[in-house]
C-alpha atoms as one frame of an Amber mdcrd trajectory, in Angstrom:
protein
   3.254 157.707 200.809   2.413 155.451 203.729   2.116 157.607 206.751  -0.970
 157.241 208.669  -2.735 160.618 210.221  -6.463 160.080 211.224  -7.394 163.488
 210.945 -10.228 164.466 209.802 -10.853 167.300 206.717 -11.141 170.507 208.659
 -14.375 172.198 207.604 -13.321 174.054 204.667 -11.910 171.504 202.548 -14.622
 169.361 203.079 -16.897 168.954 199.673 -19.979 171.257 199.767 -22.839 169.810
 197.968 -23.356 171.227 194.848 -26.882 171.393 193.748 -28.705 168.045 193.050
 -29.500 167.208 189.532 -33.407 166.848 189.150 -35.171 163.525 190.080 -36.192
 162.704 186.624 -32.105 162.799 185.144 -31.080 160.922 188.195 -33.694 158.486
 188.075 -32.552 158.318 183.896 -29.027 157.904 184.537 -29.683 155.085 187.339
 -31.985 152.689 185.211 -29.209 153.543 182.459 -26.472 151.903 184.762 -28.988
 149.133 185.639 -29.867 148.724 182.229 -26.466 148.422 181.484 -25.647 145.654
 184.026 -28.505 143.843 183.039 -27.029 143.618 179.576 -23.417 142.815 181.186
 -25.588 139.761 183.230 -27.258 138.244 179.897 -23.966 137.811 178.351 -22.124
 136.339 181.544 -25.378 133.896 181.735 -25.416 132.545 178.059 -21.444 133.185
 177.162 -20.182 128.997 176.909 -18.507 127.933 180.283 -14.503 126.884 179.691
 -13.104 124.681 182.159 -10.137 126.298 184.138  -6.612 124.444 183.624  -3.328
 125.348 182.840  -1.679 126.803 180.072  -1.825 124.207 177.166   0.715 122.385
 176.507   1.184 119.547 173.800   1.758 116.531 175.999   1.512 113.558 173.223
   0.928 112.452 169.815   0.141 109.414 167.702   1.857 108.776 165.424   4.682
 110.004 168.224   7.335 112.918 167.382   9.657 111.040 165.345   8.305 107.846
 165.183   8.844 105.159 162.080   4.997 102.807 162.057   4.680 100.319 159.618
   1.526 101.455 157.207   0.039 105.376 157.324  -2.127 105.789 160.079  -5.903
 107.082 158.924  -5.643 109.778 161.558  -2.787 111.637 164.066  -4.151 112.504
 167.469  -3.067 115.312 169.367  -3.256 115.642 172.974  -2.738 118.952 174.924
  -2.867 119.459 178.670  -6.166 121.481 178.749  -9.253 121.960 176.157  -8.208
 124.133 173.419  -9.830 125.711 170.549  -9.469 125.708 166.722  -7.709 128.404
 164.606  -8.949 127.529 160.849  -6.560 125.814 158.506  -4.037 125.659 161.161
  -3.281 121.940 161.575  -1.781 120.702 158.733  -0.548 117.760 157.350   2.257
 117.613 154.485   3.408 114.207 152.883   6.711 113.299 152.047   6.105 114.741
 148.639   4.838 118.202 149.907   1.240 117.762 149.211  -1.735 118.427 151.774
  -2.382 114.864 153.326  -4.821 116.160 156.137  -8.292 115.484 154.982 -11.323
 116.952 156.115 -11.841 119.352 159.463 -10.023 118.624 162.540 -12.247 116.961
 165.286 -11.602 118.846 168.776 -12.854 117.206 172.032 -11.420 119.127 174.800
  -7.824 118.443 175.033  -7.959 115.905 172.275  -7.820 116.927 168.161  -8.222
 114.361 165.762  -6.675 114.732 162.058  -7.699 112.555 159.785  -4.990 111.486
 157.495  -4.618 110.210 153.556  -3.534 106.766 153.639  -2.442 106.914 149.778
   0.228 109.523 150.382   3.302 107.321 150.175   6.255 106.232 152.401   8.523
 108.594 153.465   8.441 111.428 156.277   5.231 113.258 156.736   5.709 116.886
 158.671   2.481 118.458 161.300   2.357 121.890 162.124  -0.067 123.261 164.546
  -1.664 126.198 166.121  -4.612 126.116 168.287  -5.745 128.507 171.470  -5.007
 127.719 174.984  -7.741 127.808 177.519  -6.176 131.739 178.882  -6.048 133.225
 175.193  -3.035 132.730 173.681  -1.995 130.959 170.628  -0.085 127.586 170.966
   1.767 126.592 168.400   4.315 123.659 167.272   5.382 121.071 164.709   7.204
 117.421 164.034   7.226 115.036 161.917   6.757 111.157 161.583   7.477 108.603
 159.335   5.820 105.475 157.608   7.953 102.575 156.564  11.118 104.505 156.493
  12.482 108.092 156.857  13.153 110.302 154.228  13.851 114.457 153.765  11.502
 115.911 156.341   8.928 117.983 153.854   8.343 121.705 153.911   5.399 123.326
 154.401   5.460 127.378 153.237   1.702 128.239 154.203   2.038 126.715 157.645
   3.904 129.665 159.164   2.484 129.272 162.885   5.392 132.320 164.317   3.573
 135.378 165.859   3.770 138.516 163.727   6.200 140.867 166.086   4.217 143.837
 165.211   0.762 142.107 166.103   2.945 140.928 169.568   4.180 144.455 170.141
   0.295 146.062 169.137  -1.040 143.626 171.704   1.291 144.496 174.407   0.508
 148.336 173.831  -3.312 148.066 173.963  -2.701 146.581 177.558  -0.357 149.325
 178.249  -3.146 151.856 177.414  -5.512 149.701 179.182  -3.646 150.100 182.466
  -3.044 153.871 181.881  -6.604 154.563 181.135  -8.285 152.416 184.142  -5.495
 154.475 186.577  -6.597 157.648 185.013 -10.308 157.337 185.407 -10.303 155.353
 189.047  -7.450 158.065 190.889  -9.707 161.611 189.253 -13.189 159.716 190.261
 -11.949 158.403 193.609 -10.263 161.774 194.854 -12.850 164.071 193.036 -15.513
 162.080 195.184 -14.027 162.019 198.722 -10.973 164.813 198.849 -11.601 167.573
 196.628 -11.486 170.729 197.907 -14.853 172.930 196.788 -13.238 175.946 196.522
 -10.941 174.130 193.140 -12.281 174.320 189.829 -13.096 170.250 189.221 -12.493
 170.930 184.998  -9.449 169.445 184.729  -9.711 166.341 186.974 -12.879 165.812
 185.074 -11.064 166.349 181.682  -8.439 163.585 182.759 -11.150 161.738 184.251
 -13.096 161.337 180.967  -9.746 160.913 179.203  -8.765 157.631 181.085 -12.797
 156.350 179.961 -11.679 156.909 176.976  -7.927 154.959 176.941  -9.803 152.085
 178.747 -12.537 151.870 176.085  -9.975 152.270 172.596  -7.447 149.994 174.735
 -10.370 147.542 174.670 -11.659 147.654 171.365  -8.230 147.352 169.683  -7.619
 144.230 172.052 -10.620 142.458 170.170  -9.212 143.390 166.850  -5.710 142.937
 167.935  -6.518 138.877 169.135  -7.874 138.295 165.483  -3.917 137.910 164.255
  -2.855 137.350 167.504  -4.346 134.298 167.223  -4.255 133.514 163.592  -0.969
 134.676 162.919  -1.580 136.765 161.041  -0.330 140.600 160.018  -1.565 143.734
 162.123  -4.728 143.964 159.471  -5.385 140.798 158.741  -8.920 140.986 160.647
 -11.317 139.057 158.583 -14.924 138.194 159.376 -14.957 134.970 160.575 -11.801
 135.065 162.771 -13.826 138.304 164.743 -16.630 136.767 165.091 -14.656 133.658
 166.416 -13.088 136.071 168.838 -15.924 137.648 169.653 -17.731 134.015 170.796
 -14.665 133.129 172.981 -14.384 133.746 176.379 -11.949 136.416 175.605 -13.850
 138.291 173.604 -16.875 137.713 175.863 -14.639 139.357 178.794 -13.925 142.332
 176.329 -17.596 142.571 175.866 -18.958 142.726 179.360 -16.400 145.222 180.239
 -17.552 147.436 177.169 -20.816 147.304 178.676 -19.970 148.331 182.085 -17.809
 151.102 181.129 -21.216 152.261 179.177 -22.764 151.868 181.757 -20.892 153.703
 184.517 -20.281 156.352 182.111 -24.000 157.694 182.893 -23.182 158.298 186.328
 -19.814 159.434 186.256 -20.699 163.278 184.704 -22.700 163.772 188.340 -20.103
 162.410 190.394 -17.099 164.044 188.487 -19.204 167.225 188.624 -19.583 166.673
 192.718 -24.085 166.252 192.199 -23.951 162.804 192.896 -26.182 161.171 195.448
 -24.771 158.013 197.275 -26.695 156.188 195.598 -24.910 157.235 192.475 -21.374
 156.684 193.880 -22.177 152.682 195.195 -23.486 152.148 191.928 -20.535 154.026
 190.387 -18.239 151.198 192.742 -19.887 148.449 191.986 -19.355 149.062 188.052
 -15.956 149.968 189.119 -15.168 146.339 191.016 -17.041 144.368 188.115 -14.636
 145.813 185.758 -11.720 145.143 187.320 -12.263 141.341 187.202 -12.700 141.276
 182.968  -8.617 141.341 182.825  -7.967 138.327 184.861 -11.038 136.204 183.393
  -9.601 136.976 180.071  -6.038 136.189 181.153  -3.713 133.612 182.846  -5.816
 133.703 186.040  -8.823 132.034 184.665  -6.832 129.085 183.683  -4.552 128.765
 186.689  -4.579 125.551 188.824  -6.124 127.843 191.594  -8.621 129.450 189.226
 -11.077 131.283 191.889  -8.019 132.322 193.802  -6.358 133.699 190.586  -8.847
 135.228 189.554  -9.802 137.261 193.009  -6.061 138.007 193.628  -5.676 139.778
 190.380  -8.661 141.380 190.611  -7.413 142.700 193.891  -3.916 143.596 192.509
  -5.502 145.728 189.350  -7.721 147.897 191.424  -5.048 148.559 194.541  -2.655
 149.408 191.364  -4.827 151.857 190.202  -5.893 153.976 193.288  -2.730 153.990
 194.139  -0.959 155.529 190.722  -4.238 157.343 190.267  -4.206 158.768 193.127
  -0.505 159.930 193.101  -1.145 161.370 189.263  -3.836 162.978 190.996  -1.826
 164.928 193.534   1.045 165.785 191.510  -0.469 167.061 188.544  -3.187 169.135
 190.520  -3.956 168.932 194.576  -0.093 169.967 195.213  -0.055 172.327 193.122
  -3.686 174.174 193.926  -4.650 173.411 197.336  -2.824 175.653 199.907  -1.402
 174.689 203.201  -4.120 173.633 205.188  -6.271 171.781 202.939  -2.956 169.823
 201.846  -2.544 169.426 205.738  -5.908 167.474 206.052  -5.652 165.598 202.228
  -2.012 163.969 202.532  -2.788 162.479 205.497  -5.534 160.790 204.836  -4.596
 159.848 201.205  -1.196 158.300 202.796  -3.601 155.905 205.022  -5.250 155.077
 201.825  -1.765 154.548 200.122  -0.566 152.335 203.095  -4.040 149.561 202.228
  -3.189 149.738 198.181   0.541 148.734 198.750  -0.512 146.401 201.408  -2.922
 144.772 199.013  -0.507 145.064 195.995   2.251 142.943 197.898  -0.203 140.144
 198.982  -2.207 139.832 196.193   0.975 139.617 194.379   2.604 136.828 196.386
  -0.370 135.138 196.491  -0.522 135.377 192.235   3.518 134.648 191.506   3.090
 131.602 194.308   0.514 130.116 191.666   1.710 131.067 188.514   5.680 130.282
 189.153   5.618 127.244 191.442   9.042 126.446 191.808  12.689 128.459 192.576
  14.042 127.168 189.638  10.896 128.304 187.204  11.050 132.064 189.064  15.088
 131.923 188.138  15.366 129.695 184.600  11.909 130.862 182.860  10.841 134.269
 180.856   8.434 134.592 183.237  10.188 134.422 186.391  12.865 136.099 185.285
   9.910 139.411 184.943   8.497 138.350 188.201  11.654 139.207 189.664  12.568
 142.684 187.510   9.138 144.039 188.616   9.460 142.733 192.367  13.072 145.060
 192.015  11.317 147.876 190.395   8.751 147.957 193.241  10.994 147.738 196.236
  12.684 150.921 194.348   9.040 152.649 194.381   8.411 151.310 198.039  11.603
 153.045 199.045  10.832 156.668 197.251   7.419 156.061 199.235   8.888 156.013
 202.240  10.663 159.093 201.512   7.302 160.756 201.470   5.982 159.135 204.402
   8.836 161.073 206.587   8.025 164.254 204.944   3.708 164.085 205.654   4.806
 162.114 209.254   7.403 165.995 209.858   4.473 167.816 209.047   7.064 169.116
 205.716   4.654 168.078 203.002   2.204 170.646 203.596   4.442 173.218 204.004
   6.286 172.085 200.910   4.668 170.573 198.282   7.235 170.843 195.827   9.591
 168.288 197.668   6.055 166.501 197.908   5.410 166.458 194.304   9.227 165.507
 193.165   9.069 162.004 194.843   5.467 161.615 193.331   6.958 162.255 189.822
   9.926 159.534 190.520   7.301 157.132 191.692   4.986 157.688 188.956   8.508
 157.002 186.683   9.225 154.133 188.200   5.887 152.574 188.319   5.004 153.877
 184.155   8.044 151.283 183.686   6.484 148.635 186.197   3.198 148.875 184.179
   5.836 147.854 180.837   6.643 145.137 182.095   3.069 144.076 183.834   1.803
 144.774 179.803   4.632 141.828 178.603   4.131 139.673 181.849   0.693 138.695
 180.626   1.655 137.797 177.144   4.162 135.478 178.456   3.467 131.956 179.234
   3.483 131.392 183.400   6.445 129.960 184.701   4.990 126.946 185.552   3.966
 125.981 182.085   7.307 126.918 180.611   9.099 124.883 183.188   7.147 121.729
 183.258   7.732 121.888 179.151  11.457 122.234 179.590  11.763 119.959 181.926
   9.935 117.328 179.482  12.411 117.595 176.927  15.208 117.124 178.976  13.759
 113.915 180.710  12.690 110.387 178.969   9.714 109.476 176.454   8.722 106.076
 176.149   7.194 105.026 173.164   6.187 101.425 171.484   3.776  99.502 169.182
   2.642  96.463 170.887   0.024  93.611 168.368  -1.683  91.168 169.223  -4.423
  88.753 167.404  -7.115  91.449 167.400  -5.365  94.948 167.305  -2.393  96.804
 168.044  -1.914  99.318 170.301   0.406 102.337 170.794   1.623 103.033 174.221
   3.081 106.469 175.290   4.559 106.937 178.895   6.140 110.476 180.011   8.566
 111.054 181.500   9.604 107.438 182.231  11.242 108.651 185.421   9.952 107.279
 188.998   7.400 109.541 190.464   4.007 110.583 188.849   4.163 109.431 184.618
   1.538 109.969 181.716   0.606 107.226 180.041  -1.239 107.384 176.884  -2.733
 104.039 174.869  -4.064 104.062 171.827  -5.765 101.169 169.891  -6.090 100.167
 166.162  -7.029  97.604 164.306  -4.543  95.131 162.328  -4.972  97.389 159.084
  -4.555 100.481 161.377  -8.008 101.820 161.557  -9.388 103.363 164.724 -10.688
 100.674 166.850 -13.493 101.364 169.501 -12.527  99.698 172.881 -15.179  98.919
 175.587 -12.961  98.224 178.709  -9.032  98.650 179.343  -7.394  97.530 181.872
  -3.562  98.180 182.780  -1.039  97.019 185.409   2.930  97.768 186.220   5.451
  95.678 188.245   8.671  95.834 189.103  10.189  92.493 190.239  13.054  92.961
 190.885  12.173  95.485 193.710   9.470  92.872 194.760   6.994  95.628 194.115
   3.400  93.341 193.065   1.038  94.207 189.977  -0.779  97.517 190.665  -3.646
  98.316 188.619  -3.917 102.159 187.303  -7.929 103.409 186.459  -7.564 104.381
 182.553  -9.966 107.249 181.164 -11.287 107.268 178.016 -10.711 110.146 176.345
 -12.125 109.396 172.601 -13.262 105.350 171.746  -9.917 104.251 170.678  -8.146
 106.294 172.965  -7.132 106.596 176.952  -5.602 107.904 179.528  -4.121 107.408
 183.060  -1.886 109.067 186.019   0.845 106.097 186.908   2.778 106.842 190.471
   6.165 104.449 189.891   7.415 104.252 193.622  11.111 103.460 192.185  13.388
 102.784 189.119  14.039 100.287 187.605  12.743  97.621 184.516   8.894  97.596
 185.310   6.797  95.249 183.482   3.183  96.823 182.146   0.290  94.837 181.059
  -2.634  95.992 178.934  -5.601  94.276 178.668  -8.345  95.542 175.871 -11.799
  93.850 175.399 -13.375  94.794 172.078 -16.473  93.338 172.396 -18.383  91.097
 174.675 -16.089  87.617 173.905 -12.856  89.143 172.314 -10.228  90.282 174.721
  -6.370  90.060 174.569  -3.644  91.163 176.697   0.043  92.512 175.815   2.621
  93.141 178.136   5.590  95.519 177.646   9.092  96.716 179.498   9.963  99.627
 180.234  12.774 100.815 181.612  11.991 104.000 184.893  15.258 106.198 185.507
C-alpha cells in the first residue's frame, strides 16, 4: 500500500508507556549491546583487507590452452582477473601418463598462481584442472590441457572433480532463503511493535514471531559458514573438515558471517524491552543502529563487495535489504495480526501511516535496484543472453505484479474502505506476501549466480580471437599472449624464460605496436610486472589490421635483446 494520509494516531492507539525496567537492567543490557559492538569493531579492524574487483575470471595461461612448446615448462602460470584464494589440492597437474606432475604448493600472488611442474614427465598432453575462490565468495573452477613436443590422448584425472555438489548448491541457496525470511520477520514485529502498536493488544505473539525471525537469521547464518566449507571445496553436504572451516572462517566471508553473529547478540539484549514496549529511546537508536550494521554483512560477503563500483554496491544493497524487509515485515505484520485485532479506528490511524511508510520502502527498493542491476549487468545484451539477466528481468516482472496488487490497496486506505474492511485489506496483503515469498526465491539464486557482466565478458572471449606465440632470441624466449586480438582495448600478457625454459627474472620491458600500413607510428604501452618473469599491459589498437609488436627485455645491466612479432587485429 502506497497511499499517503498524514494523520496522526488518535489518542487511544497511541503506545502508553509501560513501566520502565530498573536502571541497573537497562544500564546491563546497554553496555551488553556496546560490548557487543565493540567485539563486532575488533574483528572489522584486524579481519585482512581484499581488494574489490570483479568476479574472477581466468583470463590467461602459460603454457596457453592448447598449446604444443618444445621442452616441459618447470611451472604453468595462471592468471585470473582479480586476487583469488586457494582451495587445497585443487590445482592439479596430470601427465600424459596419468600421474601427478604438479610438484609442491601452488604460489598465489593476487591474481597470479604459480604451479610448479615435473620436467621428467614425458611428451605427450598434460591436462590442469582448477578451483580457486573469487574475490565475492564463490568457487571458480576450470580445466585444459597443453602439450610438449607433440599431442597425444588428453589424460584423465578422477580426483580432480571441480563440479559443485547440487545438494551443497541447493543447501546454500536455502540458508539465504531463511536468511531473508528471518531478517523480514524480526525487522516488520520490532519496527511496528515500536511505533504502531496499539496498547490495548496483547504484544505475545508479535513478540513470539519477533524472536522467531532472530532465530531464522541466526541458524540461516551459521549453516551459511558450514554450508561454504563444500561450497567451496566441492565437496558433499558433510564434508566440513577442520581446516577448510577454519579457512572459511579467516576469509572475508566468514568474517562477514561473524560480525553479523555478533550484532545479532548483541541487539538481542535490547530487543526483550522494546518488543515488550519498556524501552527507552535510548534503547530503540541503539536497537537501529545494530539493525543498519547488519544489513550491510550480506552485500560485503556477496557480489557487491567485488563490483567495479564497490562503495556504491555495497550501500545500494544495503539499502535494498533493509527497504525489503520493512516492507514484507511490515505487511506480515498487518495481515497476520493488526487487521485482524485492531478495530475500526485504530486501523483508521495505522494504515495510513504505514502506507506512507510503504510508499519510501518501494521507492527505495526500485532505485537501489536500478542503481545495483546498472552495475552488475552492464550491457542489453548481458541483461537478455546471461543467467543472470535473464533473473534480473523475472524478478523486475514479479515486482511490477506486487506493485500493481499495491496499488489495489492504496485505493481502498485512499476510499477510506480499508478500515471499514479489513478483510478485503488483508486478501491483497496475502497475494503480495505470495508474490514477493517467490521474489525472495529467486533473490536467494540471484546471488549464487555469477553477475551478468562477468558471464558476458567470458562469453564474449570465447567467441572472439586469442593470439598466442613463442618468440627466442640469444638470451631467452618469451611467450606472448594478446586477447582478444580485435581493435579496441586488448590484454597482453609476456612471459620470459630462459633457453632451457627456466623462469627468467627480467629487470625492464619495454613493448611497442605499429601498424604501417594505416601509417599509424610505434606507440609504446607501460608493462606491469606482475611476478619477475612475468608482465602485463592494457594495449588500445585504434584499427585492424597486421600490426607489428616489438619487445624489448634487459636481463641485466649489459644484456638486452629485442624480438618483434605480427599479429594480425580483426
Amino acid at each position: 500500500m502506497t497511499a499517503v494520509d498524514r494523520r496522526r494516531l488518535p489518542a487511544p492507539t497511541r503506545r502508553h508507556r509501560a513501566p520502565r525496567l530498573t536502571a541497573a537492567r537497562r544500564w546491563a543490557a546497554r553496555f551488553s549491546a556496546g560490548l557487543g559492538l565493540l567485539v563486532v569493531l575488533v574483528a572489522l579492524l584486524v579481519a585482512p583487507a581484499g581488494p574489490a574487483s570483479a568476479h574472477a575470471v581466468l583470463v590467461s595461461s602459460s603454457p596457453a590452452a592448447s598449446a604444443v612448446v618444445p621442452t616441459a615448462p618447470v611451472e604453468v602460470v595462471l592468471t585470473f582477473s582479480e586476487p583469488v584464494r586457494k582451495v587445497t589440492d585443487k590445482i592439479r597437474v596430470i601427465a600424459p601418463d596419468g600421474s601427478r606432475a604438479d610438484r609442491g604448493e601452488p604460489r598465489f600472488e593476487g591474481g597470479v598462481v604459480t604451479v610448479p611442474v615435473a620436467q621428467d614427465a614425458g611428451q605427450g598432453t598434460y591436462l590442469l584442472s582448477y578451483r580457486v575462490i573469487s574475490a565475492d565468495s564463490h568457487p571458480v573452477s576450470g580445466a585444459f590441457t597443453y602439450s610438449v613436443g607433440a599431442p597425444s590422448t588428453p589424460p584423465s584425472d578422477a580426483g580432480a572433480d571441480s563440479r559443485a555438489d547440487p545438494v551443497v548448491d541447493t543447501a546454500v541457496k536455502v540458508s539465504r532463503y531463511l536468511g531473508y525470511t528471518g531478517l523480514l520477520l524480526l525487522v516488520g514485529a520490532a519496527l511496528v511493535l515500536a511505533a504502531l502498536w496499539p496498547a490495548r493488544l496483547s504484544r505475545v505473539g508479535p513478540a513470539r514471531l519477533a524472536w522467531t525471525g532472530l532465530g531464522l537469521l541466526a541458524f540461516a547464518t551459521v549453516g551459511a559458514i558450514l554450508l561454504q566449507v563444500p561450497y567451496t571445496a566441492g565437496g558433499g553436504l558433510f564434508d566440513v573438515s577442520g581446516e577448510g572451516l577454519s579457512s572459511v572462517l579467516a576469509s572475508p566471508f566468514g568474517t562477514t558471517h561473524l560480525v553479523r553473529l555478533g550484532l545479532l547478540a548483541a541487539a538481542a539484549f535490547l530487543l526483550r524491552p522494546l518488543l515488550a514496549g519498556q524501552a527507552g529511546r535510548t534503547d530503540v537508536i541503539i536497537v537501529a543502529v545494530l539493525g543498519a550494521a547488519t544489513l550491510f554483512t550480506w552485500p560485503l560477503s556477496g557480489h557487491s563487495a567485488a563490483s567495479p563500483a564497490p562503495a556504491v554496491s555495497v550501500t545500494v544493497d544495503a539499502v535494498h535489504l533493509g527497504s525489503m524487509a520493512v516492507w514484507l515485515g511490515g505487511l506480515v505484520m498487518l495481515a497476520v495480526f493488526l487487521l485482524r485485532r485492531a478495530d475500526e479506528r485504530e486501523l483508521g490511524a495505522i494504515l495510513p501511516i504505514w502506507s506512507r511508510w510503504a510508499a519510501l520502502a518501494v521507492a527505495a527498493l526500485l532505485l537501489a535496484g536500478t542503481v545495483q542491476a546498472l552495475i552488475e549487468v552492464g550491457t542489453v545484451e548481458a541483461l537478455l543472453t546471461t543467467t543472470y539477466g535473464q533473473l534480473v528481468i523475472a524478478k523486475v516482472v514479479l515486482f511490477t505484479l506486487v506493485i500493481a496488487v499495491a496499488a489495489y490497496s492504496r485505493q481502498l486506505v485512499r476510499r477510506q474502505i480499508a478500515a471499514q474492511q479489513p478483510t478485503r485489506v488483508r486478501r491483497a496483503i496475502v497475494a503480495e506476501l505470495v508474490v514477493t515469498a517467490v521474489v525472495l526465491g529467486v533473490t536467494a539464486v540471484l546471488v549464487q549466480t555469477p553477475p551478468a557482466r562477468t558471464a558476458a565478458t567470458d562469453g564474449v572471449g570465447a567467441e572472439q580471437g586469442y593470439f598466442n606465440t613463442t618468440l627466442t632470441s640469444s638470451i631467452y624466449s618469451l611467450q606472448v599472449e594478446l586477447f582478444p586480438a580485435r581493435r579496441g582495448s586488448n590484454t597482453v600478457h609476456l612471459y620470459a624464460y630462459t633457453p632451457d625454459n627456466q623462469p627468467l627474472p627480467v629487470e625492464e620491458w619495454r613493448l611497442t605496436a605499429a601498424l604501417p600500413s594505416a601509417g599509424i607510428e610505434p606507440i609504446q604501452f607501460p608493462l606491469l610486472p606482475l611476478t619477475d618473469n612475468h608482465a602485463t599491459s592494457e594495449v588500445n589498437l585504434p584499427a585492424a589490421g597486421d600490426w607489428q609488436f616489438s619487445f624489448t627485455l634487459r636481463t641485466t645491466e649489459i644484456d638486452q635483446a629485442t624480438v618483434t612479432a605480427a599479429v594480425t587485429v580483426k
